[in-house]
VODO-618768 format. One record per atom (N, C-alpha, C, O): residue number from 1; x negated, y negated, z. Coordinates in steps of 0.02 Angstrom, whole numbers. Atoms other than C-alpha are relative to their C-alpha. Example, Ala and Ser with C-alpha at 12.3 -4.5 7.8 and 13.67 -1.06 7.14 Angstrom:
2
- 1; -45; 59; 0
- 1; -615; 225; 390
- 1; -45; -60; 0
- 1; -97; -59; 33
- 2; 42; 59; -3
- 2; -684; 53; 357
- 2; 39; -55; 37
- 2; 14; -110; 45
This chain:
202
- 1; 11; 45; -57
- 1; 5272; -5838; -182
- 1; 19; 33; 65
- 1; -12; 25; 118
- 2; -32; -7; -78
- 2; 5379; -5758; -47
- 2; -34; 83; 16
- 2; -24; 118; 66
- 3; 42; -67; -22
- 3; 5258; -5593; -71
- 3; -60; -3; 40
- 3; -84; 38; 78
- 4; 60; 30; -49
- 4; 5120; -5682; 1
- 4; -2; -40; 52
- 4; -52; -59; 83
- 5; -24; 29; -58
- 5; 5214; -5767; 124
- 5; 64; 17; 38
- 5; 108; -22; 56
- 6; -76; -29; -14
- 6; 5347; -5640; 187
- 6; 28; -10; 36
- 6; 82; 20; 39
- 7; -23; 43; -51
- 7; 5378; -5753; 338
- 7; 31; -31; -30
- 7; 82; -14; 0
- 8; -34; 39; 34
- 8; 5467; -5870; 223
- 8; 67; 18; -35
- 8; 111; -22; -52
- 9; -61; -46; 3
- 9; 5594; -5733; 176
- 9; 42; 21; 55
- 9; 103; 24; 49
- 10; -31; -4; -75
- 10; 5641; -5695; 350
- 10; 24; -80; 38
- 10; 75; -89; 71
- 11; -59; 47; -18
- 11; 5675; -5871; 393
- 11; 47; -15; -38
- 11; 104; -22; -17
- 12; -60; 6; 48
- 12; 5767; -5900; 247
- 12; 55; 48; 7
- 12; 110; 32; -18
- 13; -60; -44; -17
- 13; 5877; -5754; 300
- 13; 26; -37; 71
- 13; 87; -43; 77
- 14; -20; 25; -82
- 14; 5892; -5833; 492
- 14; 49; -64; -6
- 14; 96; -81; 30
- 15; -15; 53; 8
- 15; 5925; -5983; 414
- 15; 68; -28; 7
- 15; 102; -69; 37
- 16; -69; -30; 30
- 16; 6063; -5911; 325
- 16; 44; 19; 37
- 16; 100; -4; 28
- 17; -41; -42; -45
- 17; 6137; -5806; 455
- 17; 34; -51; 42
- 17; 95; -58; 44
- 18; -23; 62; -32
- 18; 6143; -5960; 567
- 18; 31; -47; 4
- 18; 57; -71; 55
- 19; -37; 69; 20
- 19; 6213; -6102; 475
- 19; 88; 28; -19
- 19; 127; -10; -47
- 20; -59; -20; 3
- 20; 6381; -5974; 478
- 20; 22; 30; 59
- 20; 72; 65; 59
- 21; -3; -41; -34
- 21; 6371; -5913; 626
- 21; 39; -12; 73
- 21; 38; 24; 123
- 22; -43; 14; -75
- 22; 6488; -6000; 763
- 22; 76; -10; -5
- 22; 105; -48; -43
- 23; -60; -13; -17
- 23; 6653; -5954; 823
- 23; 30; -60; 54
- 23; 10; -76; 110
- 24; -34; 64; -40
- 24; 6778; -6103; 874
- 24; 68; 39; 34
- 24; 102; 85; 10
- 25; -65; -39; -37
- 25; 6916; -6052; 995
- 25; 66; -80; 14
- 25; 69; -124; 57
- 26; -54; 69; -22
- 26; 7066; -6190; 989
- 26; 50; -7; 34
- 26; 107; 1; 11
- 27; -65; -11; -23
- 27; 7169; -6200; 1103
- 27; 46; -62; 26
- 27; 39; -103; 71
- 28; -64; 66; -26
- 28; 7332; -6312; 1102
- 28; 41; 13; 41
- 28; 62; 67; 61
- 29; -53; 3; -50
- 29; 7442; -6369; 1208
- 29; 40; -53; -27
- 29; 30; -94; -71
- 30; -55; 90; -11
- 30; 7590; -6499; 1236
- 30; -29; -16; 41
- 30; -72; 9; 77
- 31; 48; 58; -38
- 31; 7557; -6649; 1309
- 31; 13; 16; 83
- 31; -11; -24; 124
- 32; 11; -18; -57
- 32; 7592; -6566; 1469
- 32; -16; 71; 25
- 32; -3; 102; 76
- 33; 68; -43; -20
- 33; 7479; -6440; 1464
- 33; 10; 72; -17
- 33; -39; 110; -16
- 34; -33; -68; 40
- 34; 7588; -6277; 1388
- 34; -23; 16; -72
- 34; -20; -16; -124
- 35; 34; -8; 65
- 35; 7501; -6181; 1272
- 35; 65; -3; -65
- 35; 124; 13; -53
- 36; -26; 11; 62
- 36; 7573; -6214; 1090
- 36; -6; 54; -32
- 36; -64; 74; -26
- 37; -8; -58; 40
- 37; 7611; -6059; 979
- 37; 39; -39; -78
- 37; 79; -86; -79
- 38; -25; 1; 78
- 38; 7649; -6063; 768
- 38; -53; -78; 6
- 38; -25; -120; -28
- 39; 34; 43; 40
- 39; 7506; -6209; 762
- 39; -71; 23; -50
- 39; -102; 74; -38
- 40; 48; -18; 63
- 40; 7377; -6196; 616
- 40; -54; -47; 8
- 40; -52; -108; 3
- 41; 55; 61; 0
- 41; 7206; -6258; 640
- 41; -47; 23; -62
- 41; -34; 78; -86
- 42; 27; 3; 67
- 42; 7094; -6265; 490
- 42; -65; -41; 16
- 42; -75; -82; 60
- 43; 78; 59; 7
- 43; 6913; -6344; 456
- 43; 9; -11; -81
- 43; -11; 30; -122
- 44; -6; 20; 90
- 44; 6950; -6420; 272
- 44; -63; 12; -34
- 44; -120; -2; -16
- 45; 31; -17; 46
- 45; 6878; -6359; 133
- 45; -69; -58; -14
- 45; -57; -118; -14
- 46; 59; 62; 52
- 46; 6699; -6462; 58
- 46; -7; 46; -72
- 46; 2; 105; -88
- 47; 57; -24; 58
- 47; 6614; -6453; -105
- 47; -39; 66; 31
- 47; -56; 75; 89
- 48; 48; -92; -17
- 48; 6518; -6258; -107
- 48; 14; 7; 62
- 48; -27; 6; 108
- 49; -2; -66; -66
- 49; 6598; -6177; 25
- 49; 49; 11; -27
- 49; 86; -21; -63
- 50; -21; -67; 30
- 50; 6665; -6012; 4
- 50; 57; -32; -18
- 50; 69; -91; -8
- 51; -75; 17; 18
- 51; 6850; -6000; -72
- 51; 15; 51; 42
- 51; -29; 93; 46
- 52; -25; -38; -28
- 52; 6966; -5898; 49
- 52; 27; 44; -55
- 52; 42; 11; -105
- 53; -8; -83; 35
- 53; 7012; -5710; -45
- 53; 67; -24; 22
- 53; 82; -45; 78
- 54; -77; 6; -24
- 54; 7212; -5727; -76
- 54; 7; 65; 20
- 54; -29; 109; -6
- 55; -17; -42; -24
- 55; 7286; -5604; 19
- 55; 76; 37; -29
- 55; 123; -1; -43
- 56; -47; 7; 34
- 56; 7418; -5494; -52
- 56; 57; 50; 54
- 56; 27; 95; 84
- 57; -35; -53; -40
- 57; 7577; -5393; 54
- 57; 43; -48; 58
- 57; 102; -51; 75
- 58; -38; 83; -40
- 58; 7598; -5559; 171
- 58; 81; 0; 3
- 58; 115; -12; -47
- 59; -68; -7; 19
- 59; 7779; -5537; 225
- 59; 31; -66; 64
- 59; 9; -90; 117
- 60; -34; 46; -29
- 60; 7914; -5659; 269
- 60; 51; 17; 2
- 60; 81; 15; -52
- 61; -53; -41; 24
- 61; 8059; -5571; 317
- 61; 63; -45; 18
- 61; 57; -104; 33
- 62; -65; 38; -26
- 62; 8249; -5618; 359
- 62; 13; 52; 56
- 62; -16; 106; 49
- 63; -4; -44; -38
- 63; 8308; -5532; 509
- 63; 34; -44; 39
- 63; 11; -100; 47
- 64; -53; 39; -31
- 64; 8478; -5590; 619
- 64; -1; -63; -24
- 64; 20; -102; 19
- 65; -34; 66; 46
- 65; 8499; -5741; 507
- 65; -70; -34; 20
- 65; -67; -94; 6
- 66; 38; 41; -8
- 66; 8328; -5799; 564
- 66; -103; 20; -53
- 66; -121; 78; -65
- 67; 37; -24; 45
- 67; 8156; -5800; 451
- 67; -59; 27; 76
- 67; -48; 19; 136
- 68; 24; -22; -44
- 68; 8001; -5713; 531
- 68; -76; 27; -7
- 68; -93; 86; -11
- 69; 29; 14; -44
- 69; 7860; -5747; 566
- 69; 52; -93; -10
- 69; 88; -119; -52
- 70; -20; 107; -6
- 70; 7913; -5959; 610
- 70; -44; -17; -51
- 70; -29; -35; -108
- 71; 53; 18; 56
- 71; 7752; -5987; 532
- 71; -32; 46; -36
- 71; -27; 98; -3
- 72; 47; -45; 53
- 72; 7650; -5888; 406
- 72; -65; -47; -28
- 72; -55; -106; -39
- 73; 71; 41; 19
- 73; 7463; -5951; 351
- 73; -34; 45; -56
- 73; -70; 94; -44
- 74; 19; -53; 84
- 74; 7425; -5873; 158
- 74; -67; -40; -24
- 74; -71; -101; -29
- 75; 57; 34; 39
- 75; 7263; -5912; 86
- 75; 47; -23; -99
- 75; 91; 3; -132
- 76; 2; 5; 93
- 76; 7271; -5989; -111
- 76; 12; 70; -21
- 76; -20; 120; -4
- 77; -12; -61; 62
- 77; 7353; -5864; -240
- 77; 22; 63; 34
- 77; 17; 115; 2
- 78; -9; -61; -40
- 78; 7411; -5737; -98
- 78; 82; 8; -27
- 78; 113; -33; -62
- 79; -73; -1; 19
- 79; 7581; -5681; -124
- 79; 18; 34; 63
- 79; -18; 64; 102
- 80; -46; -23; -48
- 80; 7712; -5636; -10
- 80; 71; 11; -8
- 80; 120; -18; -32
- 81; -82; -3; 5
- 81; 7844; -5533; 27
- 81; 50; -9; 38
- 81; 41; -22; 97
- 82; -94; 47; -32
- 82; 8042; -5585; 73
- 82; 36; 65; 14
- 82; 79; 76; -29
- 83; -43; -51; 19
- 83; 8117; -5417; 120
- 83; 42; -41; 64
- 83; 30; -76; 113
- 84; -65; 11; -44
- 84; 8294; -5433; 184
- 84; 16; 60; 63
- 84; 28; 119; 50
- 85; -12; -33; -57
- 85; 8321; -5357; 346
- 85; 59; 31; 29
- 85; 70; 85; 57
- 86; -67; 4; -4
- 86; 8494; -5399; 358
- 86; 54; 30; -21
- 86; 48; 56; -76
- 87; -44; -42; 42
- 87; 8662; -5321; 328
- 87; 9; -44; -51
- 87; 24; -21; -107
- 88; -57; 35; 78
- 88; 8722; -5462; 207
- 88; -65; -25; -19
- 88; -122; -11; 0
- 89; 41; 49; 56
- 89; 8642; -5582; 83
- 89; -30; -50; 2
- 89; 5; -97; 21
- 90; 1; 80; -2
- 90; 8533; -5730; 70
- 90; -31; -11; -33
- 90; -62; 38; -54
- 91; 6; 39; 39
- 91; 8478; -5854; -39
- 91; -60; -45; 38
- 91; -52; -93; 75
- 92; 70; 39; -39
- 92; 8274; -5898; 13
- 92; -7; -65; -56
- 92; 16; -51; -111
- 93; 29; 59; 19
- 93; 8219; -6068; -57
- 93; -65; -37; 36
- 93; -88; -36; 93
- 94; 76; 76; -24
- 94; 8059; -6213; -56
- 94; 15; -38; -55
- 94; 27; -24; -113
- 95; -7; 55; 52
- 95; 8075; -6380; -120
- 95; -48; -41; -6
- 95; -60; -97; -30
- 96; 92; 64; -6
- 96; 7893; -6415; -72
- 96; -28; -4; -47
- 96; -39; 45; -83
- 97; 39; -3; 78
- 97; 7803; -6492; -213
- 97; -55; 42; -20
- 97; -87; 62; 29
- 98; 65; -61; 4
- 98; 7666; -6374; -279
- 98; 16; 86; 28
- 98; -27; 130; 31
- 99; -10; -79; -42
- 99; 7755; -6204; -193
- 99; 82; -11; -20
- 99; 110; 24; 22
- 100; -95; -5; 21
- 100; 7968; -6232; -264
- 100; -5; 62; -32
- 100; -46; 84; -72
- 101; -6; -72; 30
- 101; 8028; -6067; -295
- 101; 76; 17; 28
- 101; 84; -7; 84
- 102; -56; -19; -13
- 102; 8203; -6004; -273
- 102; 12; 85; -10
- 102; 2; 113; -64
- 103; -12; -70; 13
- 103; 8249; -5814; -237
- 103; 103; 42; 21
- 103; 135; 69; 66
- 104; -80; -6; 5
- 104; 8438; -5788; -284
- 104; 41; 34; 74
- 104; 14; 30; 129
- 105; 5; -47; -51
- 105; 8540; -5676; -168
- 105; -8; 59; -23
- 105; 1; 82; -79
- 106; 42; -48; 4
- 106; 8464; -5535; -129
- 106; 45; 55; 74
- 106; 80; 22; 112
- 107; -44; -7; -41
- 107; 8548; -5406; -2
- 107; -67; 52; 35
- 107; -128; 52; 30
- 108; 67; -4; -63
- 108; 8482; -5294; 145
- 108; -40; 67; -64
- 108; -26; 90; -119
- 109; 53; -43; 37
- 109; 8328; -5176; 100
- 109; -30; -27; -63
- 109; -84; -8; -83
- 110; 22; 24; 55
- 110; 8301; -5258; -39
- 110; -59; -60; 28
- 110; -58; -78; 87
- 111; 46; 47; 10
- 111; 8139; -5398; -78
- 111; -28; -36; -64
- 111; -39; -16; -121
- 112; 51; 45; 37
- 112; 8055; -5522; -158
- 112; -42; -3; 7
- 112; -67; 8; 62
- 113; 71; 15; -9
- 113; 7893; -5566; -217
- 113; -31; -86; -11
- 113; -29; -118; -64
- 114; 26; 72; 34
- 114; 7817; -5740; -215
- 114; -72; -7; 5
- 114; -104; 22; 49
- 115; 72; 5; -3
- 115; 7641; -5800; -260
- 115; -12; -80; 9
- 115; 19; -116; -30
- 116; 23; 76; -25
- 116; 7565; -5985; -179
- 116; -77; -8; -32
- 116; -134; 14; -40
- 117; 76; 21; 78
- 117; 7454; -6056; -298
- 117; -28; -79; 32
- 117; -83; -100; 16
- 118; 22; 68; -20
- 118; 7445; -6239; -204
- 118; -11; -3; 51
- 118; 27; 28; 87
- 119; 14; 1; -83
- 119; 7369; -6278; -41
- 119; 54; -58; 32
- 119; 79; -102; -3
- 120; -69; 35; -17
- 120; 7506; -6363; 73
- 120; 39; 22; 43
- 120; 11; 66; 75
- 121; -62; -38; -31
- 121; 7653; -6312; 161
- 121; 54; -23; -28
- 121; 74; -79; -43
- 122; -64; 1; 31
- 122; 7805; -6243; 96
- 122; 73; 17; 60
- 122; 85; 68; 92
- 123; -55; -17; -43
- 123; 7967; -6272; 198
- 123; 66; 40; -29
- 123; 104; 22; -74
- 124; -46; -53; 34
- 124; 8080; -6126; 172
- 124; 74; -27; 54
- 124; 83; -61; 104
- 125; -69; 7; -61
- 125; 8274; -6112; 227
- 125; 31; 56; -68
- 125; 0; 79; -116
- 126; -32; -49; 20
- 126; 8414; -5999; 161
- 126; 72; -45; -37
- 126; 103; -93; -13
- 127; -84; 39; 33
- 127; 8577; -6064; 55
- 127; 33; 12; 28
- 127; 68; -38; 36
- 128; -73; -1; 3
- 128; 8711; -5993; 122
- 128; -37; 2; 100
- 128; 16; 14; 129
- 129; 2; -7; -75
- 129; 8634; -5987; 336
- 129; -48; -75; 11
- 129; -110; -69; 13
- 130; 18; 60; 1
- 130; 8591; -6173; 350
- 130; -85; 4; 59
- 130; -142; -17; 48
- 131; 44; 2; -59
- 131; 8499; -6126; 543
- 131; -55; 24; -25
- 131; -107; 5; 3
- 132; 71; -51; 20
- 132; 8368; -6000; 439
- 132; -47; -55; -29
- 132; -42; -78; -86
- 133; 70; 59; 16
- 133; 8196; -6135; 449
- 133; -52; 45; 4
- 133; -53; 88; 48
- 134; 59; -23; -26
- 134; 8033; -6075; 427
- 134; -76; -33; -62
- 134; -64; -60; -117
- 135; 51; 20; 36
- 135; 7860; -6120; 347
- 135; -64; 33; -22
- 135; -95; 67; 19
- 136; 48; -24; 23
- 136; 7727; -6071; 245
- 136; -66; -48; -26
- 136; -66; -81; -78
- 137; 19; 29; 17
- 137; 7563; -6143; 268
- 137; -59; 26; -48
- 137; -97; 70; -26
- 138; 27; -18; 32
- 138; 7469; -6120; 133
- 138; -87; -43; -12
- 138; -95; -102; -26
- 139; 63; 63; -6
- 139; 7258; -6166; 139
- 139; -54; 44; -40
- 139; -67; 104; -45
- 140; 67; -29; 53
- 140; 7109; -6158; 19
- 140; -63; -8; 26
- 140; -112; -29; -5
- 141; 74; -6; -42
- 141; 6975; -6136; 171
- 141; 9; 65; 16
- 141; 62; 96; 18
- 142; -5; -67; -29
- 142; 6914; -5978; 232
- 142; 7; -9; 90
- 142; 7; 38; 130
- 143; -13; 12; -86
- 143; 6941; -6068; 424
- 143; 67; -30; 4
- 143; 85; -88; -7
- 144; -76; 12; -20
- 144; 7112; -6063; 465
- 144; 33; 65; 28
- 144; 46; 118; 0
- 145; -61; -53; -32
- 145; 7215; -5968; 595
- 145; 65; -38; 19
- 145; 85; -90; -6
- 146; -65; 28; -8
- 146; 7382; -5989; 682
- 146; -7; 35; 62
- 146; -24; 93; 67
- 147; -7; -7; -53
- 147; 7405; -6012; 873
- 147; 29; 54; 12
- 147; 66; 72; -35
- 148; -44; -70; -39
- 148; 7476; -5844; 979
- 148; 28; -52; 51
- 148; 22; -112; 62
- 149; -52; 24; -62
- 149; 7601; -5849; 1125
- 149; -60; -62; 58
- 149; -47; -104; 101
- 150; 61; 20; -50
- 150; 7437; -5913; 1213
- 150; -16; -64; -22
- 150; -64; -82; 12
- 151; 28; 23; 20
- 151; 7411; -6047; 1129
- 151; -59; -20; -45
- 151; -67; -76; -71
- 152; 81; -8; 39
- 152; 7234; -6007; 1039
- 152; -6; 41; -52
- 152; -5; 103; -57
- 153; 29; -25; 55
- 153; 7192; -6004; 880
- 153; -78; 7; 0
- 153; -120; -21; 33
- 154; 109; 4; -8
- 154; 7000; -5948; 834
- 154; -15; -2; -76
- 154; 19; 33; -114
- 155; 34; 5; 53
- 155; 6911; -5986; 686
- 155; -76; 37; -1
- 155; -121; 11; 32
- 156; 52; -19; -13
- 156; 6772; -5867; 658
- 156; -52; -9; -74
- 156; -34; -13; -133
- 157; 53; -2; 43
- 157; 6598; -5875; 570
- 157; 5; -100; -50
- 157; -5; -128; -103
- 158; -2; 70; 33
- 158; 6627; -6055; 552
- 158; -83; -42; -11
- 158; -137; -27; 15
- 159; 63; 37; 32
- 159; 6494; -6179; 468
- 159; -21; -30; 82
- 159; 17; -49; 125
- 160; 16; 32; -55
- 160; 6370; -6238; 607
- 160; -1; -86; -10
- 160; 24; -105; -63
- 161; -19; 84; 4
- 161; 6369; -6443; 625
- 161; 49; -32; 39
- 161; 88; -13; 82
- 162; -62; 47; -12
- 162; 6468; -6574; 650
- 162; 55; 24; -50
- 162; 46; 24; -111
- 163; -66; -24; 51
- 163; 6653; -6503; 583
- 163; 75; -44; 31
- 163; 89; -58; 89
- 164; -77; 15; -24
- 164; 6839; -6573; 582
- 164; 40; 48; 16
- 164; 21; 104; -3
- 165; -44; -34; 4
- 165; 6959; -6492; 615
- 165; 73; -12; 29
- 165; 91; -36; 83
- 166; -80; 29; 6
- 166; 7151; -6505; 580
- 166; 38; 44; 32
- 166; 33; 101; 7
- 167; -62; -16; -25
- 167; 7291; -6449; 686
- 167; 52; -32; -16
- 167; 63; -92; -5
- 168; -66; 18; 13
- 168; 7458; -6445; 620
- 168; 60; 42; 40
- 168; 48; 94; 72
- 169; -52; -40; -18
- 169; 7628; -6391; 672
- 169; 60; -47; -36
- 169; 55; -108; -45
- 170; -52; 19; 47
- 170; 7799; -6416; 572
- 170; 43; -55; 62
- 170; 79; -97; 36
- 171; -36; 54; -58
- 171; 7875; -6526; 744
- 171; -60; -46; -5
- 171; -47; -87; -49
- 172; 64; 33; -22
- 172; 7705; -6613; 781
- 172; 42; -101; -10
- 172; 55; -138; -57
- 173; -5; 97; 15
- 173; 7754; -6812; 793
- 173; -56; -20; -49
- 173; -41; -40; -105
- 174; 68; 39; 47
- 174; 7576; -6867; 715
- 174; 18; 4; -80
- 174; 50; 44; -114
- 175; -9; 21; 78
- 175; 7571; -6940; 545
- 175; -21; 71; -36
- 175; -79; 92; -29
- 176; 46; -78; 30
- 176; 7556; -6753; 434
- 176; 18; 29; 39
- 176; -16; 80; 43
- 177; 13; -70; -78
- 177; 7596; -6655; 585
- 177; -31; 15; 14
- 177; -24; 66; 46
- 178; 73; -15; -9
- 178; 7415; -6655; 598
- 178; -26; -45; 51
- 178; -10; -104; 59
- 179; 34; 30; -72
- 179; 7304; -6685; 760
- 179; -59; 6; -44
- 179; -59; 59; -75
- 180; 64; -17; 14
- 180; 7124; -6708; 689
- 180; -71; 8; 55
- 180; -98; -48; 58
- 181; 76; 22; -46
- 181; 6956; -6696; 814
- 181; -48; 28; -22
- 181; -52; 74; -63
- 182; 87; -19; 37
- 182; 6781; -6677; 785
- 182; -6; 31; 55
- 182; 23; 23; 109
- 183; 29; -43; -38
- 183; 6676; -6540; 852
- 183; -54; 24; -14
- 183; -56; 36; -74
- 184; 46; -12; 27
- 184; 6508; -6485; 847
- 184; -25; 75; 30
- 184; -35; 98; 86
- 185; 13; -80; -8
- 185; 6467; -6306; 815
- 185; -88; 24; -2
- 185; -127; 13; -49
- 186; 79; -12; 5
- 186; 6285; -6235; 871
- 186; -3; 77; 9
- 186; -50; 104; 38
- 187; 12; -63; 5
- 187; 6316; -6067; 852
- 187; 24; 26; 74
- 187; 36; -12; 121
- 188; -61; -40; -55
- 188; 6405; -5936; 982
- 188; 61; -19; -5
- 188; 84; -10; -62
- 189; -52; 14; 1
- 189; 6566; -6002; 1028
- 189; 31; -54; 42
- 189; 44; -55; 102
- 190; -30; 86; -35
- 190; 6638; -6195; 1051
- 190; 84; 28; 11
- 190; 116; 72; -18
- 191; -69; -5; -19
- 191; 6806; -6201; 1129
- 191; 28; -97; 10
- 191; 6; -145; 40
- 192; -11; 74; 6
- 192; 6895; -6361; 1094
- 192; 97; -6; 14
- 192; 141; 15; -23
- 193; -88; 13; 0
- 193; 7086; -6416; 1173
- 193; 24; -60; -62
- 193; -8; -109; -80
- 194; -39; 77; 44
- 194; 7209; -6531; 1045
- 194; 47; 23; 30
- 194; 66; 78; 50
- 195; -82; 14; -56
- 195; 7357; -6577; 1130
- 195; 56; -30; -69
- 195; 44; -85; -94
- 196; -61; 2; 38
- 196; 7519; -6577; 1003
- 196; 72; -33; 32
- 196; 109; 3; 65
- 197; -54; 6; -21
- 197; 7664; -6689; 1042
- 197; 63; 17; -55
- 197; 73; -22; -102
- 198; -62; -35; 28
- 198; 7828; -6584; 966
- 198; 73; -34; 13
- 198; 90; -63; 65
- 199; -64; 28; 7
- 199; 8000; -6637; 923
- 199; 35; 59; -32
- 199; 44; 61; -93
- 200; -61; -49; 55
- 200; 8113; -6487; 872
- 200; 44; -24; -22
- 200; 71; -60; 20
- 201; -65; 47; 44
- 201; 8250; -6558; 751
- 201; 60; 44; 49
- 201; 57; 103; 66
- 202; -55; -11; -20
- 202; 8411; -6548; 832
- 202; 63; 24; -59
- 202; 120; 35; -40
């Protein structure tokens, strides 16, 4: 069929190329207008679309009693490592359901390996340095980044359409720590603000 109509092969490639082909640029802020850094925006997974490739090397280190990156964003099944930075010892933990894992103490130079098998976020801290917070969000889309100093995350080669898309952050007030808005992608590049109101725990 498509030998005698080789026009029908070429749109079917355009088609193709197209319906993946637009780059979202997100950029948050607080509600007074400062870009937001460590937020995670995402377009949730549907039925048949791709699975994100776990990634493996992903590190979460300790360093002056504090973890590092704040946030980390691991696709499904990625693993990551815990090297200790520090002169002394600590004791990493998660008590998030689907990601609990405990890594004894461990001293400096030394590491751990952990692997995230559940989509979610896992809130880490340290046993024996109460202040050491940090999070791992873990997502089973191939659209998900994590804000810079700038505020802006980008999602590239995203599905064209009408898409959601979720902004979280571990302070965020909203129910989930999630901001949701709709956006409609026609190919090139949509730029869309969500505004995050934050509460750092005291």
């Amino acid at each position: 069929m498509l030998g005698r109509f080789p026009h029908l092969a070429m749109i079917s490639l355009l088609f193709t190329a197209h319906a993946w082909a637009g780059d979202i640029v997100v950029r948050v802020t607080t509600p007074d207008g400062k870009p937001l850094s460590d937020a995670v925006a995402l377009i949730p997974a549907k039925p048949g679309d791709p699975k994100p490739a776990p990634v493996d090397g992903l590190r979460m280190a300790q360093t002056s009693k504090q973890f590092a990156p704040f946030v980390l964003v691991a696709p499904v099944g990625s693993t990551v490592e815990f090297p200790n930075l520090d002169k002394f010892r600590h004791h990493v933990y998660s008590f998030s359901k689907g990601n609990r894992f405990e890594l004894e103490l461990y001293g400096r130079e030394e590491k751990r390996v952990v692997t995230f098998k559940t989509a979610g976020v896992a809130a880490l801290g340290c046993n024996i340095h109460d202040q050491m917070v940090a999070f791992i969000r873990v997502v089973d889309t191939p659209w998900a980044a994590k804000s810079g100093a700038d505020g802006v995350a980008r999602l590239t080669a995203a599905p064209e359409g009408s898409q959601r898309i979720d902004v979280w952050h571990p302070y965020a007030t909203s129910k989930d720590q999630t901001v949701t808005q709709a956006v409609t992608v026609s190919g090139g590049t949509t730029t869309v603000t969500v505004v995050l109101d934050i509460v750092p725990p005291t």
